[in-house]
TORKOLGU-388971 format. One record per residue (C-alpha): x, y, z; residue number from 1; residue in three letters. Coordinates in pm, 1 decimal, decimal comma. Example, Ala and Ser with C-alpha at 12.3 -4.5 7.8 and 13.67 -1.06 7.14 Angstrom:
2
1230,0 / -450,0 / 780,0 / 1 / ALA
1367,0 / -106,0 / 714,0 / 2 / SER
END
This chain:
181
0,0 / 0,0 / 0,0 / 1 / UNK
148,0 / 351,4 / -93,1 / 2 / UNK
67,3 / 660,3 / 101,7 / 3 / UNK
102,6 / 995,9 / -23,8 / 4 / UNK
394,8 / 1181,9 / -82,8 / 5 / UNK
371,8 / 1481,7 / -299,3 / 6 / UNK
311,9 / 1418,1 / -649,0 / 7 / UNK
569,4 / 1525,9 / -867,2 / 8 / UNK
307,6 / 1623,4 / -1142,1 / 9 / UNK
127,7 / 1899,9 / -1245,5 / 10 / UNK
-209,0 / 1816,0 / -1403,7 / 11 / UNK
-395,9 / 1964,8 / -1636,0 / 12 / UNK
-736,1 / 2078,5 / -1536,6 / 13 / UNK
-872,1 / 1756,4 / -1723,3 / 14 / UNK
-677,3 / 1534,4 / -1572,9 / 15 / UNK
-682,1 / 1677,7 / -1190,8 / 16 / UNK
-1106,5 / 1626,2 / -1278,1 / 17 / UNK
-1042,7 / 1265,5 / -1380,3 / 18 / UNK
-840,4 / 1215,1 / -1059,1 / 19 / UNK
-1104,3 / 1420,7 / -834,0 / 20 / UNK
-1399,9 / 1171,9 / -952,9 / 21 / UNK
-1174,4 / 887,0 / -885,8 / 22 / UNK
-1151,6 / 962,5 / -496,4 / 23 / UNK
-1297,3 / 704,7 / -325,9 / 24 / UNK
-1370,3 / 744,7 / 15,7 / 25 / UNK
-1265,5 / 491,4 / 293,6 / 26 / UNK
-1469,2 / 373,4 / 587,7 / 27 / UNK
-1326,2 / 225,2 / 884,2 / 28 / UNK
-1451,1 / -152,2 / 942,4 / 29 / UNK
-1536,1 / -38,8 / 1307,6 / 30 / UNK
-1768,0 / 238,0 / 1186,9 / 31 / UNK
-2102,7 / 188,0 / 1287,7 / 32 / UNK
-2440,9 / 311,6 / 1194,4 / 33 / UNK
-2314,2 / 503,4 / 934,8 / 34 / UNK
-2624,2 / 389,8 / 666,4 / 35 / UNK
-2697,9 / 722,3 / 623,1 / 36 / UNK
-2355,2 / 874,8 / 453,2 / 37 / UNK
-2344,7 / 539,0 / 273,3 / 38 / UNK
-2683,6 / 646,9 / 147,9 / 39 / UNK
-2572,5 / 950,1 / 28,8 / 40 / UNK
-2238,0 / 809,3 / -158,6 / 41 / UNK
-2470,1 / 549,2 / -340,9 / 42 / UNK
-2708,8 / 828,3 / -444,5 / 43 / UNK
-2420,6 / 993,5 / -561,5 / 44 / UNK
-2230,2 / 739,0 / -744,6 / 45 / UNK
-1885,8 / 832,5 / -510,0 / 46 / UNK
-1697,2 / 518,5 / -447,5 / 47 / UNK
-1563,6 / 356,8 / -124,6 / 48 / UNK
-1443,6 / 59,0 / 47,1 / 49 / UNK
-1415,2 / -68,4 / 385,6 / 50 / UNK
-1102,4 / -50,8 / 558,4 / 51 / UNK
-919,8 / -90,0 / 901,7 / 52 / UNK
-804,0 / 269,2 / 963,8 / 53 / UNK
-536,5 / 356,0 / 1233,8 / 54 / UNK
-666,0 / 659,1 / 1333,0 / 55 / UNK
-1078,4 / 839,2 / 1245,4 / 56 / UNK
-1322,0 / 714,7 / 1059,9 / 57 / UNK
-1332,7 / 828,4 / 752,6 / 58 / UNK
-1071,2 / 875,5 / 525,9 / 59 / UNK
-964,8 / 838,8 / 126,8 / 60 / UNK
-758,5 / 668,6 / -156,3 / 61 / UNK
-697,1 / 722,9 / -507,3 / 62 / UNK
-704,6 / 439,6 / -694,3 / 63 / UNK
-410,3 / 357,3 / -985,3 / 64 / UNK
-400,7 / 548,7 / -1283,1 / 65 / UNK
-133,9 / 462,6 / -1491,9 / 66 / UNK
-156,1 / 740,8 / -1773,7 / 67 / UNK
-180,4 / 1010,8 / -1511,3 / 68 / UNK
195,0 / 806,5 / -1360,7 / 69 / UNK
-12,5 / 690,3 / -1082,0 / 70 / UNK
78,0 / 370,0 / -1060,2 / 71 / UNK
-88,3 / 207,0 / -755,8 / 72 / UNK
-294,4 / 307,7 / -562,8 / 73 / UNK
-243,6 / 628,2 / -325,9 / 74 / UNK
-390,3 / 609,2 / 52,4 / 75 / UNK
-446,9 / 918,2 / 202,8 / 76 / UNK
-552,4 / 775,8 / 548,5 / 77 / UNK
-230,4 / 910,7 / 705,3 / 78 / UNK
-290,6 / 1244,9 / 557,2 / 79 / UNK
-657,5 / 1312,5 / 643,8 / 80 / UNK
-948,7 / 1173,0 / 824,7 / 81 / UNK
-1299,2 / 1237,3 / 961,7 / 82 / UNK
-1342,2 / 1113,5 / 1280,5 / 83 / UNK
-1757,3 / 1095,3 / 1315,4 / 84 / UNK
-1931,2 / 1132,9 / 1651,3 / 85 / UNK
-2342,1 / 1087,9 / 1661,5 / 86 / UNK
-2415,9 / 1277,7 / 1902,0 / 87 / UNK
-2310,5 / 1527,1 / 2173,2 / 88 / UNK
-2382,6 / 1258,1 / 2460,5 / 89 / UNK
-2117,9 / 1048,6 / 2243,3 / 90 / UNK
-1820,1 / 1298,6 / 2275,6 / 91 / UNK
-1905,4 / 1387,9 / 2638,5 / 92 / UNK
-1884,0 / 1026,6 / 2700,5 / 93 / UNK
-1542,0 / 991,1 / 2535,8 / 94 / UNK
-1434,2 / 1277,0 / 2728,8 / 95 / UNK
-1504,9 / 1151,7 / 3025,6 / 96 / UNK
-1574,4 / 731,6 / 3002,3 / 97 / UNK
-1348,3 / 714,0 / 2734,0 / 98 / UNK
-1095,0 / 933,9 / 2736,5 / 99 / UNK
-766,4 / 765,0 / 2711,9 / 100 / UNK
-882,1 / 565,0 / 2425,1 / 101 / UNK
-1013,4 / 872,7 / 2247,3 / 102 / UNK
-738,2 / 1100,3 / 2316,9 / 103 / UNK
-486,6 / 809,1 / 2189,7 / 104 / UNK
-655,6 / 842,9 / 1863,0 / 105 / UNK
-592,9 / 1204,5 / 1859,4 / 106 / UNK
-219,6 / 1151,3 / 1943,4 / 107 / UNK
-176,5 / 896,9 / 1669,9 / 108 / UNK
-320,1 / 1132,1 / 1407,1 / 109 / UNK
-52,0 / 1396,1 / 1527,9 / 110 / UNK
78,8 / 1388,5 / 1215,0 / 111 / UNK
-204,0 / 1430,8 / 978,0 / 112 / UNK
-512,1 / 1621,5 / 952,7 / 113 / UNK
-770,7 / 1561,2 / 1161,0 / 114 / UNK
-1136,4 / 1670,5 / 1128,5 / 115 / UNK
-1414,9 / 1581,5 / 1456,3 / 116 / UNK
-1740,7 / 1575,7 / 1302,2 / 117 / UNK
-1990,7 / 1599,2 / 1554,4 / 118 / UNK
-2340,1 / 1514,6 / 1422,8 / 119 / UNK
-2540,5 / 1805,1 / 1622,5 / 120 / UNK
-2790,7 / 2072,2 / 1449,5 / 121 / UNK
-2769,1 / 2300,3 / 1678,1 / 122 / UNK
-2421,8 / 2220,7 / 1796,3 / 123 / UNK
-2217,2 / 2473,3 / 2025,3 / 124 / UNK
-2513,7 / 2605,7 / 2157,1 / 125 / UNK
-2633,1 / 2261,4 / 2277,8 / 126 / UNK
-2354,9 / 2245,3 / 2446,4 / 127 / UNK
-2366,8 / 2549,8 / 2629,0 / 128 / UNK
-2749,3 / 2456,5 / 2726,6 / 129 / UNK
-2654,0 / 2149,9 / 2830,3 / 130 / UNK
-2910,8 / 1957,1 / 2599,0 / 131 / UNK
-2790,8 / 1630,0 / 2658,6 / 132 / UNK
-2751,0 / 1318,7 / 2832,9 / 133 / UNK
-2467,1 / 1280,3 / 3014,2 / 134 / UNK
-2360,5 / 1477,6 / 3387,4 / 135 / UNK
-2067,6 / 1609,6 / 3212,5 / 136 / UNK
-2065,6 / 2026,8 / 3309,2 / 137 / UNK
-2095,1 / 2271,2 / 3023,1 / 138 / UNK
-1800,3 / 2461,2 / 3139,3 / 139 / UNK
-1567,6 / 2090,9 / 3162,3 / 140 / UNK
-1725,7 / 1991,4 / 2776,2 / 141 / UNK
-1635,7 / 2318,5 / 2634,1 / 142 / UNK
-1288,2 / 2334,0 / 2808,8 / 143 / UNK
-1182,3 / 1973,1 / 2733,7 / 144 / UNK
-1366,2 / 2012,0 / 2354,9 / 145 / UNK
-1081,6 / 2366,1 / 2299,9 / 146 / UNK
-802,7 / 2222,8 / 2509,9 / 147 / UNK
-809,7 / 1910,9 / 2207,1 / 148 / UNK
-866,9 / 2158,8 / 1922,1 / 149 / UNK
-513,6 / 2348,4 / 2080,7 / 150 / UNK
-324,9 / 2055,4 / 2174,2 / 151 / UNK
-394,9 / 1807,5 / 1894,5 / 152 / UNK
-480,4 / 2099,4 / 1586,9 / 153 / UNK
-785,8 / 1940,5 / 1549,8 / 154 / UNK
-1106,0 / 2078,6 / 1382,8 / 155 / UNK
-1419,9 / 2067,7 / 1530,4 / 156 / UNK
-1735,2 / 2068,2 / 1292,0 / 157 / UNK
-2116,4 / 2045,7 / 1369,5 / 158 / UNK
-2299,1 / 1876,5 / 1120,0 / 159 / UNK
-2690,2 / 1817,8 / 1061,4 / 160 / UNK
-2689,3 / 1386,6 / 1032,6 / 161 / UNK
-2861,6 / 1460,9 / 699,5 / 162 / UNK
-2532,0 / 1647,4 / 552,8 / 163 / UNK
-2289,9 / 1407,2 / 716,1 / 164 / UNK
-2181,8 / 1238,2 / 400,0 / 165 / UNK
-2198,7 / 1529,8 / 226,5 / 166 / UNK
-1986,9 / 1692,9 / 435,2 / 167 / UNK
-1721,7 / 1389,6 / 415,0 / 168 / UNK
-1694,4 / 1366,0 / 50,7 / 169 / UNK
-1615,3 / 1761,5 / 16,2 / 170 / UNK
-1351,1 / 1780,4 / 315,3 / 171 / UNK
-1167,5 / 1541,6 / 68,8 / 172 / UNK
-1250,3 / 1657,8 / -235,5 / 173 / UNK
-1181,6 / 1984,5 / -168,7 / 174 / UNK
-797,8 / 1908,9 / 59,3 / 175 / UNK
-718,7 / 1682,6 / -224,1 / 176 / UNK
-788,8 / 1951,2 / -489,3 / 177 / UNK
-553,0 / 2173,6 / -268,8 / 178 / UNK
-326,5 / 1900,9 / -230,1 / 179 / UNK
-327,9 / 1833,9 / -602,7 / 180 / UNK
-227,3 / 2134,3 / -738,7 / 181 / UNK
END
């Protein structure tokens, strides 16, 4: 398996669309209840596979292209990922419940990008209200949820379940269009 290194190619603006359409997203084999983005990928004919990932639970490949001098495929996983949480109650328990285990994950993605998706409408403001389930104090969730976005660069999104998948497919899209050129 290859990981990414910096292309040493310059593409032309057909052949960086080829290679955009070819990204094929990658979902952890421990990711659960995740019908709904797979709903959304099938609807719109994106391609993925399921794969152990070391850290998140999204991430993406590019698969070989030989005339572009891609010859195998290209996995991304160390690069980028999406790390999806369903709910608010879900990251205050990993906060507190599981902690270690979720701040390990953040330490192995040190050296990559990594993206907390936290399926919420309202989001931040839930927080603050304290609209949901868990004991865990609105001043302790907010402090522990900055304190990780400082000490592990990571970024912290709030997502409507509904534009989860969405949402996926474009934070690679768009980093490997960046990447890319």
């Amino acid at each position: 398996m290859q990981t990414a290194s910096k292309l040493p190619y310059r593409y032309t603006d057909k052949e960086l669309r080829k290679l955009l359409k070819s990204l094929t997203v990658l979902i952890d084999t421990r990711e659960q209840k995740a019908d709904h983005i797979i709903q959304y990928l099938d609807k719109k004919k994106i391609s993925y596979k399921n794969k152990k990932l070391d850290y998140g639970d999204y991430s993406f490949m590019l698969p070989k292209e030989p005339e572009l001098g891609i010859m195998r495929d290209i996995y991304f996983n160390d690069e980028i990922a999406v790390e999806r949480k369903r709910s608010l109650n879900e990251v205050s328990q990993n906060f507190c419940q599981g902690r270690t285990q979720f701040e390990n994950e953040l330490i192995r993605s040190k050296d990559g990008k990594m993206v907390l998706l936290i399926e919420n409408v309202e989001g931040y403001g839930n927080i603050i209200k304290h609209n949901y389930r868990t004991d865990y104090k609105p001043k302790s969730y907010i402090g522990t949820l900055h304190a990780f976005r400082a000490r592990y660069d990571i970024e912290v999104t709030f997502v409507d379940p509904v534009y989860s998948g969405n949402f996926i497919y474009y934070t690679f899209y768009y980093w490997l269009r960046e990447y890319l050129k």
